[in-house]
N, C-alpha and C positions, 0 to 999 in steps of 0.2 A: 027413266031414260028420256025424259020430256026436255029437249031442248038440246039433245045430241044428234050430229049430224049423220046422216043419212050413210057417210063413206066411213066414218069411224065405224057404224056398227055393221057394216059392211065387213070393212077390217078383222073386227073382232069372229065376226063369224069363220070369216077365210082364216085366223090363227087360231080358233077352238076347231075346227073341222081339220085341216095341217096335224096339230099335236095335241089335240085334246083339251082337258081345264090346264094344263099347265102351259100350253099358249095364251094364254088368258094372262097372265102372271105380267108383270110391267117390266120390260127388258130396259137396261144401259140405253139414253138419249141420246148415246154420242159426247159427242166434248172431248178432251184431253182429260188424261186421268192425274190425278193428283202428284205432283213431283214433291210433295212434304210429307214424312209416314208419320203415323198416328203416334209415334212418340214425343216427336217434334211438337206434333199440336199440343199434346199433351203439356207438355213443357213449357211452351208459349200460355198454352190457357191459364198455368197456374204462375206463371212472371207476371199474367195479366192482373189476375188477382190479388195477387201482392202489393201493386199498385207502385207510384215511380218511390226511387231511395233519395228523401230530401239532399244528405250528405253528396252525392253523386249527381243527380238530376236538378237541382236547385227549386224541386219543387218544396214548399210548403203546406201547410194541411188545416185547412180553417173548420174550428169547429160550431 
């Protein structure tokens, strides 16, 4: 713990003493939560890899 701040393990104690080791556990940072469901990504990640369609994107493919 060499090089952690004083108020962090402060923290941690004040959320292990609260609700035990599962206070300890890393909660939600905040942020907005995703407006695209994992199918979509899904979907997206494999058009990714597909890579563009010469016929249609005017790409070319040098090998």
């Amino acid at each position: 713990m060499q090089g952690t701040d004083r108020q962090i393990v402060r923290d941690w104690v004040l959320r292990f003493n609260a609700h035990g080791p599962a206070g300890l556990i890393d909660r939600h940072g905040g942020g907005a939560a995703r407006r695209i469901t994992p199918s979509v990504m899904e979907a997206l990640a494999q058009r990714f890899e597909e890579g563009p369609i010469p016929a249609v994107h005017g790409a070319l493919a040098i090998a």
